[in-house]
LUMDREN-776616 format. One record per residue (C-alpha): residue number from 1; residue in three letters; y, x, z. Coordinates in Angstrom, 1 decimal, always signed. Layout:
N
R   n res      v      u      w
R NUM ALA      Y      X      Z
...
This chain:
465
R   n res      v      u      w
R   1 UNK   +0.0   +0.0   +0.0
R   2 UNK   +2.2   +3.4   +0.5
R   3 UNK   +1.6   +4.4   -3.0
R   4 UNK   +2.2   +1.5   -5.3
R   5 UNK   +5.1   -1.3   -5.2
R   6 UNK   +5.3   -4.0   -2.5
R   7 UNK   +3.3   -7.2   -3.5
R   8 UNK   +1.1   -5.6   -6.2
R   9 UNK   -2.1   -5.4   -4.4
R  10 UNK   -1.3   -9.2   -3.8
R  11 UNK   -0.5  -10.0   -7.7
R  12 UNK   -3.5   -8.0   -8.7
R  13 UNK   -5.8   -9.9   -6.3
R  14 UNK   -4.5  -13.0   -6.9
R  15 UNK   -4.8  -13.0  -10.5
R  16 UNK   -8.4  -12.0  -10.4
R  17 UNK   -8.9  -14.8   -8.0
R  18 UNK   -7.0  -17.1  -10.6
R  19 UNK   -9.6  -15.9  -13.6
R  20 UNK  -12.7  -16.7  -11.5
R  21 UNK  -10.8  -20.7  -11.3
R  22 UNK  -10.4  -21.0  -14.6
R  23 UNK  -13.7  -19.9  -15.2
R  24 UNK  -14.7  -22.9  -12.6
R  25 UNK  -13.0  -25.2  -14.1
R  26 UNK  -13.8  -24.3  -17.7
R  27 UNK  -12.0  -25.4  -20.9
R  28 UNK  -10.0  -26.7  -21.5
R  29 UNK   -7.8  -26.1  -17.9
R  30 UNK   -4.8  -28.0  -19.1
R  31 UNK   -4.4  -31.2  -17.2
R  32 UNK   -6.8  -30.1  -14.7
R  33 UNK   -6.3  -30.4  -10.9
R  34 UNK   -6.4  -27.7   -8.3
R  35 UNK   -5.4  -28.2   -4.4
R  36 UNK   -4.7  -24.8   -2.8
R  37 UNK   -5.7  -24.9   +1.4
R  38 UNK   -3.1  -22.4   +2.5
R  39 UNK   -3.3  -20.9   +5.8
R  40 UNK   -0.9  -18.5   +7.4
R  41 UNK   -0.8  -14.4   +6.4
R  42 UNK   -1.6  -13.1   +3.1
R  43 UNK   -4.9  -14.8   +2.5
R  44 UNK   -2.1  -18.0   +2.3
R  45 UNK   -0.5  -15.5   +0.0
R  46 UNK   -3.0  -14.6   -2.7
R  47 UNK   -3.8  -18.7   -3.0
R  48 UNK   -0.3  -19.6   -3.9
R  49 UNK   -0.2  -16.6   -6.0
R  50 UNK   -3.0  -18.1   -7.8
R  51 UNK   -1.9  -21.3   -8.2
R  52 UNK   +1.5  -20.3  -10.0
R  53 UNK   -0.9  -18.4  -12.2
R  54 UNK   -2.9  -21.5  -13.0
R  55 UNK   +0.1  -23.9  -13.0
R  56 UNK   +1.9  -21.9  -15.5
R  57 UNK   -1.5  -22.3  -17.6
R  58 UNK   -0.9  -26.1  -17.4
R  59 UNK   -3.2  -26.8  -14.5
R  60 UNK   -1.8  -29.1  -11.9
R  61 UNK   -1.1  -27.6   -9.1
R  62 UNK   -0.7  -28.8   -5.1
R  63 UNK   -0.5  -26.7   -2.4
R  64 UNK   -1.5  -27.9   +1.1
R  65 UNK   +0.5  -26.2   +3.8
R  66 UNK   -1.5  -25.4   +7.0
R  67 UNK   +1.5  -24.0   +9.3
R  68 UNK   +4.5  -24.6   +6.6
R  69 UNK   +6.4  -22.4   +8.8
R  70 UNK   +4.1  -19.2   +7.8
R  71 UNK   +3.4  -20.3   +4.7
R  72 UNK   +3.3  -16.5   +2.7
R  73 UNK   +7.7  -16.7   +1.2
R  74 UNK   +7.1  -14.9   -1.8
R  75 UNK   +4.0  -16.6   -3.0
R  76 UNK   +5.2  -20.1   -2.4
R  77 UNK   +8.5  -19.6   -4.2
R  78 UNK   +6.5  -18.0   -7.2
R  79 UNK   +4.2  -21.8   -7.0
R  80 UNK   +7.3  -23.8   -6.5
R  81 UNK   +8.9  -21.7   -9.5
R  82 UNK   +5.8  -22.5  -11.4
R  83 UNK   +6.2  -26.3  -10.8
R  84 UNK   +3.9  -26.5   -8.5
R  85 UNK   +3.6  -29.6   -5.8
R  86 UNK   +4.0  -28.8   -1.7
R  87 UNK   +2.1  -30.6   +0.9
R  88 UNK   +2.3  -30.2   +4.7
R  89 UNK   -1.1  -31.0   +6.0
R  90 UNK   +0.6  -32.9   +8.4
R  91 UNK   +1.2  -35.3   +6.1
R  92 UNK   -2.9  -36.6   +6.5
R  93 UNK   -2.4  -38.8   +3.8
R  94 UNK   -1.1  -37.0   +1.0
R  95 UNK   -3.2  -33.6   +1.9
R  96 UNK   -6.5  -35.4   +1.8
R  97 UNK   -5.4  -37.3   -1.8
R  98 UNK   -4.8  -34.0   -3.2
R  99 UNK   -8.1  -32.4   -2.1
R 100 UNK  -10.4  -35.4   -2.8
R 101 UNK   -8.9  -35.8   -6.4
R 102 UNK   -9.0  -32.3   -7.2
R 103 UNK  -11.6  -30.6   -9.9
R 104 UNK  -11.8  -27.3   -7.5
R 105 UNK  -10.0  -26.6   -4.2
R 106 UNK   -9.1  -22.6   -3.3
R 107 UNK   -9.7  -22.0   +0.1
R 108 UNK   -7.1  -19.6   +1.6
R 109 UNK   -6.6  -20.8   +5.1
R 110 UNK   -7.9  -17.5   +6.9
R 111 UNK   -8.7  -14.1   +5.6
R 112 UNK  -10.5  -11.2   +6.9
R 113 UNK   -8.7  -11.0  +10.1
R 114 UNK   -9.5  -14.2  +11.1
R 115 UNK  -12.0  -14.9  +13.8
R 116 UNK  -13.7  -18.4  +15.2
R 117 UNK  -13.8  -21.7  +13.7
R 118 UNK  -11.4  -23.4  +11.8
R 119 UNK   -8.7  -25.5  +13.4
R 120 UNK   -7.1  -28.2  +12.9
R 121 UNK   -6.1  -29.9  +10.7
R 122 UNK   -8.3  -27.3   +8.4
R 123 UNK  -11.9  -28.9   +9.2
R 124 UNK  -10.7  -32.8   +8.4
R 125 UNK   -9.5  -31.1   +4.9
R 126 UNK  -12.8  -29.1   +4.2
R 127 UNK  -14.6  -31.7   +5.0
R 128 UNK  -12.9  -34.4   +2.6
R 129 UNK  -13.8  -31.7   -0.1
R 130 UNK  -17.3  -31.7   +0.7
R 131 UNK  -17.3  -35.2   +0.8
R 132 UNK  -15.9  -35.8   -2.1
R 133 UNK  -18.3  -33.5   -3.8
R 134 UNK  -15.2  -30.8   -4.9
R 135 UNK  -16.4  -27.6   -5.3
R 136 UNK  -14.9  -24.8   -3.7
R 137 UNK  -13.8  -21.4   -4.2
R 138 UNK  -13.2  -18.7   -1.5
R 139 UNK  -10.5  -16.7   -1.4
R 140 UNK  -12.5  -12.6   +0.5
R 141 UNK  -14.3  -14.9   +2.3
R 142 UNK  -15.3  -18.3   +3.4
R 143 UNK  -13.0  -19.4   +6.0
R 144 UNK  -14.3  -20.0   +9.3
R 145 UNK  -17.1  -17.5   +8.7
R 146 UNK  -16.8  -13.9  +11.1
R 147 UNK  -15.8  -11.6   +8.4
R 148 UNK  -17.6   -8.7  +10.1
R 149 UNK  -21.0  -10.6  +11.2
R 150 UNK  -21.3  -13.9   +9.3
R 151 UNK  -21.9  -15.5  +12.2
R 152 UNK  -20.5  -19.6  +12.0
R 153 UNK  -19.3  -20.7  +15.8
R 154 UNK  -17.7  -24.2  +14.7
R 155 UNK  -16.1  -25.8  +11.5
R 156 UNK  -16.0  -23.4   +8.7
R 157 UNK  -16.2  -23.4   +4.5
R 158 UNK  -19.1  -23.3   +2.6
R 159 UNK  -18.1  -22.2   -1.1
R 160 UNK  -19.3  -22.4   -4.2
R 161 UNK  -18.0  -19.3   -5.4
R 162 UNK  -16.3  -16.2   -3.6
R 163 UNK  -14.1  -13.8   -4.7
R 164 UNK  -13.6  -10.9   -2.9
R 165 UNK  -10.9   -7.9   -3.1
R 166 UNK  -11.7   -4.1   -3.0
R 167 UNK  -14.8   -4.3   -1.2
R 168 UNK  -17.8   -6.1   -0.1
R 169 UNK  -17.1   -7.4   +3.3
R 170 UNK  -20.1   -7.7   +5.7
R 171 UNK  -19.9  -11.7   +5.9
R 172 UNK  -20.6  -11.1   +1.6
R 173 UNK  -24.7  -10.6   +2.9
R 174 UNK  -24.5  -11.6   +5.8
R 175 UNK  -23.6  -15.2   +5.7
R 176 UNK  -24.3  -15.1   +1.8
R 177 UNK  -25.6  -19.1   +1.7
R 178 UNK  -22.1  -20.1   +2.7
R 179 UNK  -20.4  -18.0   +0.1
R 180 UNK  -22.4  -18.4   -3.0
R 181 UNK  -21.8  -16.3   -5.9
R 182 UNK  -19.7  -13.4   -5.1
R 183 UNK  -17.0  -11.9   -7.3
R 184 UNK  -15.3   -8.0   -6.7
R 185 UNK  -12.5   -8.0   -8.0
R 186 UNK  -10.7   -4.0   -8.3
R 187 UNK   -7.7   -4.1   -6.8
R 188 UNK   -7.1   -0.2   -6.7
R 189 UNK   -8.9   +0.4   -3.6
R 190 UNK  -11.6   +2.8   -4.2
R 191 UNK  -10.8   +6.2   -3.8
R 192 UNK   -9.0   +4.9   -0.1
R 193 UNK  -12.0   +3.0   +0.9
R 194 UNK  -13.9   +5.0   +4.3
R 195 UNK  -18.1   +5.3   +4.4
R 196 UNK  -19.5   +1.8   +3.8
R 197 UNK  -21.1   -0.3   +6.8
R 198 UNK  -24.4   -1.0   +5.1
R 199 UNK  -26.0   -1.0   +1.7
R 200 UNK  -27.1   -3.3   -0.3
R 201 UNK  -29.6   -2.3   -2.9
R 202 UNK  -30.4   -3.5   -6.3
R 203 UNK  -32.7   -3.4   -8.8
R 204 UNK  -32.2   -0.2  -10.0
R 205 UNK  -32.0   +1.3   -6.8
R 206 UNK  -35.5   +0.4   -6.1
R 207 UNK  -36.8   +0.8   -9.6
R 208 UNK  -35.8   +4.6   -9.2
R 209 UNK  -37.6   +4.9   -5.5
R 210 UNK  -40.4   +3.0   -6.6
R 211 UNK  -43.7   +5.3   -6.7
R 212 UNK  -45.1   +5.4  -10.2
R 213 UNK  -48.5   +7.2  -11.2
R 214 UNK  -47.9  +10.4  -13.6
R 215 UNK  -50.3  +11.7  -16.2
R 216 UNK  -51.7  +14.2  -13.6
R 217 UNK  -52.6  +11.4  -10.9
R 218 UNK  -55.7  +10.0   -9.3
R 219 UNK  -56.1   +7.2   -6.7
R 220 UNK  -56.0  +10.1   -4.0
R 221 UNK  -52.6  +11.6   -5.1
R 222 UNK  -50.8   +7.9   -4.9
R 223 UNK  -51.6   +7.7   -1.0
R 224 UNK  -54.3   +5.9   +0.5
R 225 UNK  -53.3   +3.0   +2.6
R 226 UNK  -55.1   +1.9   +5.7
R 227 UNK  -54.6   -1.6   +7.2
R 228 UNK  -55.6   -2.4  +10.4
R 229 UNK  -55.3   -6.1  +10.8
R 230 UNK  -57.1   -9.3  +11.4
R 231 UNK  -59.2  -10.8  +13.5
R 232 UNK  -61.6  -13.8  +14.2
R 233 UNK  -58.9  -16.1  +14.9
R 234 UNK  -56.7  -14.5  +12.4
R 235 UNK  -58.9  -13.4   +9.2
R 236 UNK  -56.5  -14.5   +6.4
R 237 UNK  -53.5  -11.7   +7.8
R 238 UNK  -56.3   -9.2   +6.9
R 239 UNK  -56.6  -10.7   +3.3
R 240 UNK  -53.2  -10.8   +3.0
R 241 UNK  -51.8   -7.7   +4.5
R 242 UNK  -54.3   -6.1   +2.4
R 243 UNK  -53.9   -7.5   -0.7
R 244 UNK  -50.1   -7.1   -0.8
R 245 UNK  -50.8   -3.1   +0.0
R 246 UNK  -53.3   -2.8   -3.5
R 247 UNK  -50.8   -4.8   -5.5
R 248 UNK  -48.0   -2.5   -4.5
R 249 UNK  -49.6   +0.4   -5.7
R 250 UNK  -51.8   +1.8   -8.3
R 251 UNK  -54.0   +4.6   -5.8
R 252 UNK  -56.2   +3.0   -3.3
R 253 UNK  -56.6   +0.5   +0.3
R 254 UNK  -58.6   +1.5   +2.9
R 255 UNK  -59.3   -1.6   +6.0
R 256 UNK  -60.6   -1.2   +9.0
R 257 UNK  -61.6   -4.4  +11.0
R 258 UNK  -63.3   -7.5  +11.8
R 259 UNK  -62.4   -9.0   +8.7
R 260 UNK  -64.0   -6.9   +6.6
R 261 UNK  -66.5   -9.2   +5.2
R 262 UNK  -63.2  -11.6   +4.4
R 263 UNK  -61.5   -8.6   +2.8
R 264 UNK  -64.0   -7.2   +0.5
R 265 UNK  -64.8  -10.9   -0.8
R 266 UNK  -61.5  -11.5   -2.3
R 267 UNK  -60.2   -7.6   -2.6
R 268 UNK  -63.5   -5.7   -3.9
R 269 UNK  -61.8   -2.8   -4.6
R 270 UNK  -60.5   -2.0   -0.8
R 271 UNK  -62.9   +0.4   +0.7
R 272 UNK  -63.3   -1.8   +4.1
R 273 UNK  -64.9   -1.0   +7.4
R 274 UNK  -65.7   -3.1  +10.7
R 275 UNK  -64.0   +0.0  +13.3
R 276 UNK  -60.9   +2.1  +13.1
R 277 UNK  -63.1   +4.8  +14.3
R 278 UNK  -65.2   +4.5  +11.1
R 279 UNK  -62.2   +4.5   +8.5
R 280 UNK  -61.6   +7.5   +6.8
R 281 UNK  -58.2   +9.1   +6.4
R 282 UNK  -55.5   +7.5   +5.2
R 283 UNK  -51.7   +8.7   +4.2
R 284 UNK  -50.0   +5.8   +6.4
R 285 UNK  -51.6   +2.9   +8.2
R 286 UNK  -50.1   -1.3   +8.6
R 287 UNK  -50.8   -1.9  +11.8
R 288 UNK  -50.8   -5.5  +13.6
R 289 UNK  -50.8   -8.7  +11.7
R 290 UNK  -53.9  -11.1  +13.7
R 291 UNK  -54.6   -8.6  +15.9
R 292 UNK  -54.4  -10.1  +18.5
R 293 UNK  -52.2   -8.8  +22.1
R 294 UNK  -55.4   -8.5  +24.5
R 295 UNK  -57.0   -4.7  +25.2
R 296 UNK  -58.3   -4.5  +22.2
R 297 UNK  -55.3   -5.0  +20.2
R 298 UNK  -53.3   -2.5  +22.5
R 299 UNK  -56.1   +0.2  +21.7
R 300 UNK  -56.3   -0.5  +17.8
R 301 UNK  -52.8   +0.0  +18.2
R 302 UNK  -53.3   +3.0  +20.5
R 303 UNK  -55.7   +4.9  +17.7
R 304 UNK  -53.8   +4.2  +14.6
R 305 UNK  -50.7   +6.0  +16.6
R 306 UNK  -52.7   +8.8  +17.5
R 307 UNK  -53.9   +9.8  +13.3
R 308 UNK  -50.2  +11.2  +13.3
R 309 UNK  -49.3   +9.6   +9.7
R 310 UNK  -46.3   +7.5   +9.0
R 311 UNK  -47.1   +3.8  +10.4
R 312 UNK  -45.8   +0.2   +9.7
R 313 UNK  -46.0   -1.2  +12.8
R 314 UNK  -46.2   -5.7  +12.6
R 315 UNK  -46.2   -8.5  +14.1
R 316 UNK  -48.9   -8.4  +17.2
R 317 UNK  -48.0   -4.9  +17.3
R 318 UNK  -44.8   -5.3  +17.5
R 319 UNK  -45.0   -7.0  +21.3
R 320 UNK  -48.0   -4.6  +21.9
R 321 UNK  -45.1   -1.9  +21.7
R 322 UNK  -42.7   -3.8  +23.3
R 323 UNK  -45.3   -4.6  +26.7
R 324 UNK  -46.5   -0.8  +27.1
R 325 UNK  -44.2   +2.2  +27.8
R 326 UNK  -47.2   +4.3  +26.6
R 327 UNK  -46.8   +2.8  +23.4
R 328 UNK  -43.0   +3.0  +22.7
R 329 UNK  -42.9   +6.7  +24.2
R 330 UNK  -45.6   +7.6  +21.5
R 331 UNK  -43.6   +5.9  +18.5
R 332 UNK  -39.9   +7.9  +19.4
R 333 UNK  -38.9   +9.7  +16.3
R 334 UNK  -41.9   +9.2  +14.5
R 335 UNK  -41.7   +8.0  +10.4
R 336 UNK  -42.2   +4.3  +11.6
R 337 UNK  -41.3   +1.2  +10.4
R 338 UNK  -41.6   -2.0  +13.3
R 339 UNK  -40.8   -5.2  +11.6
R 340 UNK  -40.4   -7.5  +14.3
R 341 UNK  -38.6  -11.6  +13.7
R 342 UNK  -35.8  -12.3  +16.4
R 343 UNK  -38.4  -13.5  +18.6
R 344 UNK  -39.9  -10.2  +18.8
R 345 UNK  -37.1   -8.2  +18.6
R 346 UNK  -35.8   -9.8  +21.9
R 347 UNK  -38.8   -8.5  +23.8
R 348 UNK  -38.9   -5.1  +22.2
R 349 UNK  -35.0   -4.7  +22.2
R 350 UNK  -33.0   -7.4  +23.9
R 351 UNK  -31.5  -10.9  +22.2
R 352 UNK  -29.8  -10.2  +18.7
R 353 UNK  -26.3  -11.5  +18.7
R 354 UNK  -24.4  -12.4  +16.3
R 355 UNK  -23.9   -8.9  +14.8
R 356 UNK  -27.7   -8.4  +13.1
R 357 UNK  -26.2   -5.1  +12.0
R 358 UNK  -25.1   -3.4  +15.3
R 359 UNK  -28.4   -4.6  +16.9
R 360 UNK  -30.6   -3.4  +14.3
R 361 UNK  -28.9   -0.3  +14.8
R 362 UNK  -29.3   -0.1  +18.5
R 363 UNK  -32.7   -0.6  +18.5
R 364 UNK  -33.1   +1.9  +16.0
R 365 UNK  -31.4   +4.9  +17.9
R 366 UNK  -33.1   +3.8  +21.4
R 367 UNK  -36.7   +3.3  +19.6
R 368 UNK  -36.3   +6.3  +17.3
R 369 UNK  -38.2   +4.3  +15.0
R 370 UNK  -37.2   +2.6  +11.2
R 371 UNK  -36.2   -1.0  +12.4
R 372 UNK  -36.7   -3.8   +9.7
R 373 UNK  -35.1   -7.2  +12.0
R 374 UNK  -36.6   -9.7   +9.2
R 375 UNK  -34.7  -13.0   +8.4
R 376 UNK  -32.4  -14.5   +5.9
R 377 UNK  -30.0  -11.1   +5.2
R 378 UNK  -32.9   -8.8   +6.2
R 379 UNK  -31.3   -5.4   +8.1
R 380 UNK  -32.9   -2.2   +8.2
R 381 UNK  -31.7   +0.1  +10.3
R 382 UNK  -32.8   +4.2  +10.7
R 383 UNK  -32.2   +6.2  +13.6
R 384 UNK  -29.7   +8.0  +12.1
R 385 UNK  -27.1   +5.3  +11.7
R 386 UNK  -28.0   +4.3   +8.3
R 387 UNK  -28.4   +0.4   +7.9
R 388 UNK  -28.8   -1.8   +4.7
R 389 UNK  -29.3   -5.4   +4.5
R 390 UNK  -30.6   -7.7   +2.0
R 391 UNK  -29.7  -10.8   +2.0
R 392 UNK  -32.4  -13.3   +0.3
R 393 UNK  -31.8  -15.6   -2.8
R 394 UNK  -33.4  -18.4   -1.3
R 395 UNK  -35.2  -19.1   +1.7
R 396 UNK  -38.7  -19.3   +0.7
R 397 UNK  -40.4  -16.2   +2.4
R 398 UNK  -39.7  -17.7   +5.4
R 399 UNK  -43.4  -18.9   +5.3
R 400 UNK  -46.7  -18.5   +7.4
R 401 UNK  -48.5  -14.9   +6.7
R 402 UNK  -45.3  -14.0   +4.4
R 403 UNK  -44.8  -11.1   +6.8
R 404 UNK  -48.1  -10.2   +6.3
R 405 UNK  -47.2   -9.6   +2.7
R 406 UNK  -44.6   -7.4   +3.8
R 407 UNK  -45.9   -5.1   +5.9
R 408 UNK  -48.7   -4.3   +3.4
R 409 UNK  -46.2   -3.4   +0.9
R 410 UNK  -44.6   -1.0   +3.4
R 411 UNK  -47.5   +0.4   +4.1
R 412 UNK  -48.4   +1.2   +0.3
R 413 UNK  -44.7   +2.4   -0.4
R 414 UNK  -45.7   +5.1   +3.1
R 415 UNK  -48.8   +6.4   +1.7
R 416 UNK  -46.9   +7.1   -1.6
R 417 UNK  -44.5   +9.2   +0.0
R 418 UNK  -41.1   +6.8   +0.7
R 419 UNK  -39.2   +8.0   +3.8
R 420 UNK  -39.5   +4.9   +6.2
R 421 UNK  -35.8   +3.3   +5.5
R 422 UNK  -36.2   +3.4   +2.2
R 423 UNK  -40.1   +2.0   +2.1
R 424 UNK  -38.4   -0.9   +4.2
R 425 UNK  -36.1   -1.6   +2.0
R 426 UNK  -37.4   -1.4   -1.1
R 427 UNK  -40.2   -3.5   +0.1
R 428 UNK  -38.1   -5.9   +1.8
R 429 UNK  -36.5   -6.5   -1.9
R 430 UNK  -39.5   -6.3   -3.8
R 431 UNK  -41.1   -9.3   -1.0
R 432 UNK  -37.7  -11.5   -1.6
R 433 UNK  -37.8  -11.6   -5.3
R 434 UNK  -41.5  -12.1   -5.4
R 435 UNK  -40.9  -15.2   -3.0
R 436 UNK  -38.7  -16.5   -5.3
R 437 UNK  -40.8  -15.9   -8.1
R 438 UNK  -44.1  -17.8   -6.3
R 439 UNK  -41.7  -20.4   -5.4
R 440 UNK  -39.9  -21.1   -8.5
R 441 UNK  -37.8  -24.2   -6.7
R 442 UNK  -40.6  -25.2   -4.7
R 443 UNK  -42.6  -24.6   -1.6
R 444 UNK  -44.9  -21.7   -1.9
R 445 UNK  -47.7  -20.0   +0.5
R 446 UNK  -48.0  -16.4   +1.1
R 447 UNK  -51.0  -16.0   -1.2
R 448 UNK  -48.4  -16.8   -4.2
R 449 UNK  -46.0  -14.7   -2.7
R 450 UNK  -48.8  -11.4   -2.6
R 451 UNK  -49.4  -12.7   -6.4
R 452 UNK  -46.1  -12.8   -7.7
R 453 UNK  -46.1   -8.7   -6.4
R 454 UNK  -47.0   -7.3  -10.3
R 455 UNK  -44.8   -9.6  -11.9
R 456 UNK  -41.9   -8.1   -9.9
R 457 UNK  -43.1   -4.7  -10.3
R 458 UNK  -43.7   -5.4  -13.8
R 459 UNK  -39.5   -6.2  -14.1
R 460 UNK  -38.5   -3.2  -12.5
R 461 UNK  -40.7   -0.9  -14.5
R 462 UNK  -38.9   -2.4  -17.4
R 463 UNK  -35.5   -1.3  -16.4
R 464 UNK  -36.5   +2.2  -15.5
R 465 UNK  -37.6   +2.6  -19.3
């Protein structure tokens, strides 16, 4: 803001956010109707700014003033040079006939600074959009929504669209089902901007860590998973657990357990045996889904720590490490990956919060262990302070034995060689898009999830070409 002349970060953000509402509206955008929701503060600013903008491209324009007295000066003289209409909210009446006959309504009422719910008269407004079935778009963020942990403690906006200014805020993956589609607009920001938060990977991200077999291969060279899962209450974990690890990978599944019978029927190709002690050696174990949390669970648990290879550690393991200090003393700065749901991240690591970030961290640096705190926007957290998150497409994965899936494709990605954050998050992207894939808009079970594995696999390898 030092360098460049006062209001141009402003016109230049404002303007992007004006493209991405024509593009809502679509053409032609003469004689369409936009209501502007303008808060206090420079998020105010940028939605006035906008609507001149659209206003002087023939769309009709009215703003509705939250606080009129801190309505952003500039930007509402620019609108009201444009020819746009001014509302106070406090005139109910008027406001909500502007928002409930508008084609799209720009929210601007709080920006990144802003913190709790909305207040009023802001959630009577939102709420007459939704109502009325006006789609909205987000000026950084979704107001209402914690711009640094997505969290949602009242009334708040859920877009349709966000755009966003310089940077990907936090609530962007986060809270990414109450923004929808998000825009980045360049604003001149970049070489200013300090370390990111967290990552976010993508496709090609992945398809570059992904293990691929070379000429010079064999099924030894890929890494030779073990799972240890399953029991006689719990034989389908085995199956799946299993079956995710050979599908993830191209070398070869080794299972030790009671479901052994179970395993080789539907996966003929895993070398299986009834004991851990009788399993041969492996280049990273899964360890815990249907394992049950008696004795015998802890010492399952117990030997696959002691063969001193890099170790996914799920689900009944997870509170097996969290009840024994034994346990979480022989896991400290180990290449491990625990994957535990809130619930079991609470008893390993205390209650989340609202900041799945900073928790996923703190477990991380007091575990010494990968952290993978599974949910909607997925964090992974490493020891060292790095964190990424992925925040799902759709909610789907949130099935039984779906975490199964997962840890088996952690597993596989070990073996291969993939430090531990980056096995958990490649996997944890590779699980999401093959739930999506199973699922294709309707309810599907883990099994279709493990399925969909190559056909995701089978995308990526196609970019990396």
């Amino acid at each position: 803001m030092a360098l460049v002349p006062e209001g141009t970060l402003m016109r230049r953000a404002a303007f992007g956010l004006a493209v991405a509402a024509r593009r809502m509206l679509g053409a032609p955008i003469a004689g369409a109707r936009v209501a502007l929701l303008v808060g206090a503060g420079d998020n105010g600013g940028d939605a006035l700014w906008a609507g001149a903008e659209l206003r002087r491209r023939g769309v009709g324009v009215t703003a509705v003033l939250l606080t009129p007295e801190r309505a952003h000066p500039a930007g509402l003289a620019a609108l009201r040079r444009a020819g746009g209409r001014i509302v106070a909210a406090q005139d109910a009446d008027a406001a909500a006939r502007a928002v409930q006959r508008a084609q799209l309504v720009i929210d601007g009422i709080v920006g990144i600074s802003g913190k709790g719910a909305l207040r009023d008269p802001a959630p009577t407004l939102v709420a007459a959009a939704a109502n009325a079935g006006v789609p909205v778009l987000a000026c950084d963020l979704p107001s209402g929504v914690d711009p640094d942990t997505g969290e949602v403690m009242g009334a708040a906006v859920t877009a349709t669209a966000t755009v966003t200014f310089g940077a990907r805020k936090p609530v962007h993956v986060l809270a990414a089902d109450r923004c929808g589609p998000v825009q980045l607009v360049d604003i001149g920001l970049g070489p200013h901007l300090p370390a990111p938060h967290a990552h976010v990977l993508d496709a090609a991200d992945v398809a570059a860590h992904w293990p691929l077999p070379g000429p010079t291969d064999d099924k030894y060279s890929q890494g030779v998973t073990g799972i240890a899962a399953g029991s006689a209450t719990y034989p389908g974990a085995a199956v799946l657990a299993t079956g995710a690890a050979v599908l993830a990978t191209s070398g070869m599944v080794r299972f030790a357990g009671s479901a052994a019978d179970g395993v080789k029927a539907r996966w003929p190709e895993v070398v299986a045996t009834d004991t851990f002690a009788a399993a041969a050696r492996v280049q990273a174990w899964t360890v815990g889904p249907g394992i049950g949390t008696d004795d015998a669970g802890r010492d399952l648990l117990a030997a696959v720590l002691d063969a001193q290879v890099p170790v996914c550690v799920d689900a009944d393991a997870v509170t097996l490490l969290a009840g024994h200090d034994d346990l979480r003393t022989a896991v400290r700065g180990r290449p491990i990956v625990i994957t535990p749901h809130a619930g079991e991240f609470a008893r390993i690591a205390g209650e989340v919060g609202p900041d799945r970030v900073a928790a996923a961290r703190r477990a991380a640096a007091e575990l010494g262990v990968t952290v993978l705190l599974k949910g909607n926007a997925t964090v992974v957290a490493d020891p060292d302070g790095r964190a990424l998150v992925h925040p799902s497409p759709t909610s789907w994965a949130a099935t039984a034995g779906s975490g199964d899936v997962l840890s088996g494709i952690i597993g596989a990605l070990l073996a291969a060689g993939l430090e531990p954050w980056w096995a958990a998050g490649c996997a944890a992207w590779v699980h999401a898009r093959a739930a999506g894939l199973a699922a294709d808009g309707a309810p599907a079970p883990a099994s279709a999830i493990q399925a969909a594995i190559p056909d995701v696999l089978r995308r990526l390898s196609d970019r990396s070409r």
